[in-house]
Biotite code that builds the C-alpha atoms (Angstrom):
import biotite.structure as struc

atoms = struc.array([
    struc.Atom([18.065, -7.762, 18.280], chain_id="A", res_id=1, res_name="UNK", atom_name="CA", element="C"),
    struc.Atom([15.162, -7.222, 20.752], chain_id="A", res_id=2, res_name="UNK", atom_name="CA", element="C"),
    struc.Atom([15.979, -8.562, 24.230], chain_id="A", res_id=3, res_name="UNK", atom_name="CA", element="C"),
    struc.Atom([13.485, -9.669, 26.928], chain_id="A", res_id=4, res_name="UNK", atom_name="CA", element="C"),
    struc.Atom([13.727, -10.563, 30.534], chain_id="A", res_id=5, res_name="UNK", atom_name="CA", element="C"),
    struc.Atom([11.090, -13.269, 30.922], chain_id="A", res_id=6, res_name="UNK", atom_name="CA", element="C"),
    struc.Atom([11.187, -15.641, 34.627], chain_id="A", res_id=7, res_name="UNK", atom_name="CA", element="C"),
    struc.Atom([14.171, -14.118, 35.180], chain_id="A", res_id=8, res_name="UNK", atom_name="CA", element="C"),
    struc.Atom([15.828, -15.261, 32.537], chain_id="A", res_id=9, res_name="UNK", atom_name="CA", element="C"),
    struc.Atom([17.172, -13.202, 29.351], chain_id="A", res_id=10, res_name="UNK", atom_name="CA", element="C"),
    struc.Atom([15.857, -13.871, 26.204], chain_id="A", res_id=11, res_name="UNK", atom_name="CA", element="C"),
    struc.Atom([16.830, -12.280, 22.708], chain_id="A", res_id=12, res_name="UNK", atom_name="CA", element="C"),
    struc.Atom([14.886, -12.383, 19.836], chain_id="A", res_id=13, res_name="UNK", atom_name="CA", element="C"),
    struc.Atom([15.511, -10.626, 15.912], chain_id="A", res_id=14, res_name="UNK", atom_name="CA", element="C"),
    struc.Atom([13.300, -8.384, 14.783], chain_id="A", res_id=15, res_name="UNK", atom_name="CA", element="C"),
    struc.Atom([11.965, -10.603, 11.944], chain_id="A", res_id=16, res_name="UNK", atom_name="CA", element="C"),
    struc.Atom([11.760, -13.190, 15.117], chain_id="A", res_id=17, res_name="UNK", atom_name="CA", element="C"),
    struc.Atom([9.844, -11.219, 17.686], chain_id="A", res_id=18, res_name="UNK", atom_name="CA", element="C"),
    struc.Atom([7.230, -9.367, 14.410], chain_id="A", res_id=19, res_name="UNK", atom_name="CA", element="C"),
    struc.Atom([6.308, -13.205, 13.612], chain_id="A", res_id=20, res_name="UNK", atom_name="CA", element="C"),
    struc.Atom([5.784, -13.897, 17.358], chain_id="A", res_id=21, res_name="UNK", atom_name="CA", element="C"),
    struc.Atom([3.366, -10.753, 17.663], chain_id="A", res_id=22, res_name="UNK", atom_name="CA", element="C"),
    struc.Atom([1.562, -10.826, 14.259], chain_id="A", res_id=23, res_name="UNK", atom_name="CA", element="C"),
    struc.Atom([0.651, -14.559, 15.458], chain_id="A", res_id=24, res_name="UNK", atom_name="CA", element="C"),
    struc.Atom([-0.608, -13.422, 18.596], chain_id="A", res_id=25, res_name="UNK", atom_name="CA", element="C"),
    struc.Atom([-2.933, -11.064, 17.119], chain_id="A", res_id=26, res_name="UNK", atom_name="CA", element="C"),
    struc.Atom([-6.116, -13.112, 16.760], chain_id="A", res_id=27, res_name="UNK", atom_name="CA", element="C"),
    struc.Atom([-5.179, -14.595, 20.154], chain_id="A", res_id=28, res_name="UNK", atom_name="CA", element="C"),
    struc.Atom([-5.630, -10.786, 21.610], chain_id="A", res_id=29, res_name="UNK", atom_name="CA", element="C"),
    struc.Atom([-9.805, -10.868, 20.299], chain_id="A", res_id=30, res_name="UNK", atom_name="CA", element="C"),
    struc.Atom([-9.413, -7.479, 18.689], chain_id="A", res_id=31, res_name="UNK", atom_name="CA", element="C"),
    struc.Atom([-9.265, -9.353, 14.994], chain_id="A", res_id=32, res_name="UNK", atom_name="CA", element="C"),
    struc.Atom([-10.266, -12.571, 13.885], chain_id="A", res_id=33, res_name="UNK", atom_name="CA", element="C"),
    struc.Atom([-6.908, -13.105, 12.031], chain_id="A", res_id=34, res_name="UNK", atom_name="CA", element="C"),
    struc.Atom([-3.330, -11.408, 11.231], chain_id="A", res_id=35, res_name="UNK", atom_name="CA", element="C"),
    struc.Atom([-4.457, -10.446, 7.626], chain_id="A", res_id=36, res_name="UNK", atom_name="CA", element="C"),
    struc.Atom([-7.450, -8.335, 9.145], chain_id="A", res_id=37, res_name="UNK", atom_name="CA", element="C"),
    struc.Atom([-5.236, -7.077, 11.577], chain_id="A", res_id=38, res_name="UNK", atom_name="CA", element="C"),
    struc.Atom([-2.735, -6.041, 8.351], chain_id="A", res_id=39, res_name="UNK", atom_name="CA", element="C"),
    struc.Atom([-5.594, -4.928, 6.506], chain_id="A", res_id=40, res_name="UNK", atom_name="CA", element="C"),
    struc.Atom([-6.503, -2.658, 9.323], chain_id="A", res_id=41, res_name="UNK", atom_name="CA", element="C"),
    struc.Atom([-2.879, -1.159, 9.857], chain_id="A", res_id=42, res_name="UNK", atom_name="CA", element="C"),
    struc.Atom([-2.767, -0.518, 5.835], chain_id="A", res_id=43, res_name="UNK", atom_name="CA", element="C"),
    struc.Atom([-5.758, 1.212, 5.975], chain_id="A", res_id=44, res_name="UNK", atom_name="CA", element="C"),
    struc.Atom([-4.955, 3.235, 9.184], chain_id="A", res_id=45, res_name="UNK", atom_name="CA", element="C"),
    struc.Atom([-1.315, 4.083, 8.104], chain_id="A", res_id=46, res_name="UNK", atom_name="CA", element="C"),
    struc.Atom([-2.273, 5.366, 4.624], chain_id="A", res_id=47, res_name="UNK", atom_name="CA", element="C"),
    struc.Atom([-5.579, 7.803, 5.841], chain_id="A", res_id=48, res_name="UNK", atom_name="CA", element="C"),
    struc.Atom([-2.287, 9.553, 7.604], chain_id="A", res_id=49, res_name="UNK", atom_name="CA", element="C"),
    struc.Atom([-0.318, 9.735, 5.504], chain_id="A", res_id=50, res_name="UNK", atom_name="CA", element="C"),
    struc.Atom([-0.567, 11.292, 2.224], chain_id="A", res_id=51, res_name="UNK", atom_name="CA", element="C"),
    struc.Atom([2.793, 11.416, 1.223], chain_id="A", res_id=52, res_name="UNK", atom_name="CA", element="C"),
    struc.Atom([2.813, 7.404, 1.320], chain_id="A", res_id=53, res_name="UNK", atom_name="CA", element="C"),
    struc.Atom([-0.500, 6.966, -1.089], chain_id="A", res_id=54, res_name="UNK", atom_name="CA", element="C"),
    struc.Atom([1.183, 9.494, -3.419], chain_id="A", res_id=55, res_name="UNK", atom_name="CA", element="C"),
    struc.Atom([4.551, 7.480, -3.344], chain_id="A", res_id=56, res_name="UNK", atom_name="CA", element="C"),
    struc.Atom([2.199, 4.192, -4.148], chain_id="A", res_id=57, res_name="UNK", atom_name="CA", element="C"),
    struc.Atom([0.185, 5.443, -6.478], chain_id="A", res_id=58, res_name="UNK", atom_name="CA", element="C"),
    struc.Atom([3.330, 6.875, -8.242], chain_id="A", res_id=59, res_name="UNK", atom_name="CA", element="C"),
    struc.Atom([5.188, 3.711, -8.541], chain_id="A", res_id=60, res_name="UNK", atom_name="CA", element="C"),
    struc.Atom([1.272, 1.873, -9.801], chain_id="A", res_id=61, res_name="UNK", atom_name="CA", element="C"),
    struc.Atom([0.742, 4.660, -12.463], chain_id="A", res_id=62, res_name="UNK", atom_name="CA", element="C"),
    struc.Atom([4.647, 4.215, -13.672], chain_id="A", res_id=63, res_name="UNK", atom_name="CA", element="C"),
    struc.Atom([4.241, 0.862, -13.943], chain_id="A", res_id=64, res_name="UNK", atom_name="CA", element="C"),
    struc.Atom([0.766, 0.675, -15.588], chain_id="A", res_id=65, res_name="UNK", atom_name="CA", element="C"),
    struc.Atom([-1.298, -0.776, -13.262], chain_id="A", res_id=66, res_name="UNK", atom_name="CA", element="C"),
    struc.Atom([-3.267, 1.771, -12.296], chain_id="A", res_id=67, res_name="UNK", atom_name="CA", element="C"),
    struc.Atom([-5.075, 4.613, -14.436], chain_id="A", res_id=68, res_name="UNK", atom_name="CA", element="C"),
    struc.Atom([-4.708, 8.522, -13.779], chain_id="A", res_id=69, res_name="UNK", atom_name="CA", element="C"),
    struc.Atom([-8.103, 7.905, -12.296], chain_id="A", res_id=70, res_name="UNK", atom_name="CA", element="C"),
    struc.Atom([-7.050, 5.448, -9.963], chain_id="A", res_id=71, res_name="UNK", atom_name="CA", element="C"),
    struc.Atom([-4.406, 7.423, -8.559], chain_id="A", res_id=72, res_name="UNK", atom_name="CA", element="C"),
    struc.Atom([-6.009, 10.881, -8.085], chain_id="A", res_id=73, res_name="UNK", atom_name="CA", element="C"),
    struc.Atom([-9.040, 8.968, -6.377], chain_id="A", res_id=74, res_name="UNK", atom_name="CA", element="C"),
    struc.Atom([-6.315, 7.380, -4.168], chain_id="A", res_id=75, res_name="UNK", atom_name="CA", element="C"),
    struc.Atom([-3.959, 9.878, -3.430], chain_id="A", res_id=76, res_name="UNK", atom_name="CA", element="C"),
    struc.Atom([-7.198, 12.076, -2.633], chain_id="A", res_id=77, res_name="UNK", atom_name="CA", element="C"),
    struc.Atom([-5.811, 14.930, -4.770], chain_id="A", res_id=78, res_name="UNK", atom_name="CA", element="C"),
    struc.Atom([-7.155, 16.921, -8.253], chain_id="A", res_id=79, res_name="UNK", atom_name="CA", element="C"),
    struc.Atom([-6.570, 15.682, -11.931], chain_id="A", res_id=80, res_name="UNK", atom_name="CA", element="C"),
    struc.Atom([-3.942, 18.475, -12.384], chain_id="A", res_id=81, res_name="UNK", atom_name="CA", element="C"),
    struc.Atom([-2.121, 17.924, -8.859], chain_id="A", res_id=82, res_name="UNK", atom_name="CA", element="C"),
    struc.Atom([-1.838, 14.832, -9.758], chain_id="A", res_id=83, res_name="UNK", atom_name="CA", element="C"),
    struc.Atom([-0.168, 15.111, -13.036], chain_id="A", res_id=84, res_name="UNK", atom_name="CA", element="C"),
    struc.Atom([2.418, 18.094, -11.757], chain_id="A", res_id=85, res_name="UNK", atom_name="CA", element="C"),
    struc.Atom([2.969, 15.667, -8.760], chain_id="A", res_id=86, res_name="UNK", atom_name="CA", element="C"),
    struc.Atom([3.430, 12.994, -11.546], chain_id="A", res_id=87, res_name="UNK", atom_name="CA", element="C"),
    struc.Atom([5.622, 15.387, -13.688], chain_id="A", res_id=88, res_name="UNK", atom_name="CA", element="C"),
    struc.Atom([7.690, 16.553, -10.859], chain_id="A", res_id=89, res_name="UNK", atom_name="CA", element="C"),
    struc.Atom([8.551, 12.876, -10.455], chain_id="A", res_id=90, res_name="UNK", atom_name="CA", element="C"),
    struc.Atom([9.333, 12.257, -14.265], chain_id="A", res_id=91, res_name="UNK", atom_name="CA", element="C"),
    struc.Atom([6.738, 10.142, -14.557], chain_id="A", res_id=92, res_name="UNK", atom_name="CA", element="C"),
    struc.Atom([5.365, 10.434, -18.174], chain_id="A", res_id=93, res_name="UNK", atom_name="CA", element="C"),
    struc.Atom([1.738, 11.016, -18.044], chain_id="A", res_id=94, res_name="UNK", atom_name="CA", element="C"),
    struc.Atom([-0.491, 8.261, -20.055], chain_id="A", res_id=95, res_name="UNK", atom_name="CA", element="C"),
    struc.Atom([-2.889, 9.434, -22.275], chain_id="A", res_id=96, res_name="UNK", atom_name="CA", element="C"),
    struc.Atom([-5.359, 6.514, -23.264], chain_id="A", res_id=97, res_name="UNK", atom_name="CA", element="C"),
    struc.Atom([-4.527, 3.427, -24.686], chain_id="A", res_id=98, res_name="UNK", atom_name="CA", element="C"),
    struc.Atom([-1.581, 3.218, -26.784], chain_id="A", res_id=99, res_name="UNK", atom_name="CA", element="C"),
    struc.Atom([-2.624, -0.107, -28.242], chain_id="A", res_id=100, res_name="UNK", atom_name="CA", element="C"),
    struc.Atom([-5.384, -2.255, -28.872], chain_id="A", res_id=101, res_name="UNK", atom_name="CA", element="C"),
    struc.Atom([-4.457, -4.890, -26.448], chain_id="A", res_id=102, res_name="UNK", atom_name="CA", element="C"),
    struc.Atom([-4.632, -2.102, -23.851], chain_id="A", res_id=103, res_name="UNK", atom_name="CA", element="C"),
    struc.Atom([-7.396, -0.419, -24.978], chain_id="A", res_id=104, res_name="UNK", atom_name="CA", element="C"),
    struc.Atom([-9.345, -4.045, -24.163], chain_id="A", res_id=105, res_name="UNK", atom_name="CA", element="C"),
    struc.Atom([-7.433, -4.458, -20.765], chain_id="A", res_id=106, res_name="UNK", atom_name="CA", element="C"),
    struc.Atom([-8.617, -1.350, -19.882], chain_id="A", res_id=107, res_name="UNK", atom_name="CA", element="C"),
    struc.Atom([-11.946, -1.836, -20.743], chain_id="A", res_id=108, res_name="UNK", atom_name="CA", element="C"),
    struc.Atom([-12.015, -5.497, -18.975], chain_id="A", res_id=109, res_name="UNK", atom_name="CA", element="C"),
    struc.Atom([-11.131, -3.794, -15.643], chain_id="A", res_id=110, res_name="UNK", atom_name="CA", element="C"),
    struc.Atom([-13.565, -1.390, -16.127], chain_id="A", res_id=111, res_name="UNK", atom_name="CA", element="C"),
    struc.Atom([-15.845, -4.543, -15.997], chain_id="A", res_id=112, res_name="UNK", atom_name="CA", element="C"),
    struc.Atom([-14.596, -5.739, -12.632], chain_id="A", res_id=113, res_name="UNK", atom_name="CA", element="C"),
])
């Protein structure tokens, strides 16, 4: 519950309530044309700090397949071999090419895009 004096008068707000009420002020402010610049901004400001948070993402993409080995090391800004002792330490089984067809061909489609 955030509380706010306003006229004199005490006003309470949730969380959820009073994070809608300043993400839709945002493009009011000038500083961004909308909220999802605004969000894109924060993402990209919150994850150049902090490494620990791209290496939990990319650890959760990898696991689930939807990113390559790659992928991760270029976005966890770490070697091919951190990366797969980070990866290891974490029990995540380390990919090594396509296992099937069908992914062979999904992985070469996103090579495409």
């Amino acid at each position: 519950m955030v509380t706010k004096t306003v006229k004199s008068e005490t006003v309470s707000f949730t969380v959820p309530e009073m994070l809608k009420m300043e993400l839709g002020a945002i493009p009011e402010t000038g500083y961004y044309d909308s909220t999802s610049e605004f969000l894109r901004d924060a993402m990209r400001t919150i994850l150049t700090e902090r490494k620990d948070l791209r290496i939990a993402i990319v650890s959760v993409l990898y696991k689930e397949g939807k990113i390559s080995l790659g992928k991760a090391v270029e976005v966890a800004d770490v070697n091919y071999e951190e990366m797969k002792k980070i990866f290891v330490d974490k029990g995540i089984k380390i990919r090594r090419g396509a296992s099937s067809r069908k992914e062979m061909e999904k992985e070469l489609k996103n090579l495409g895009n």
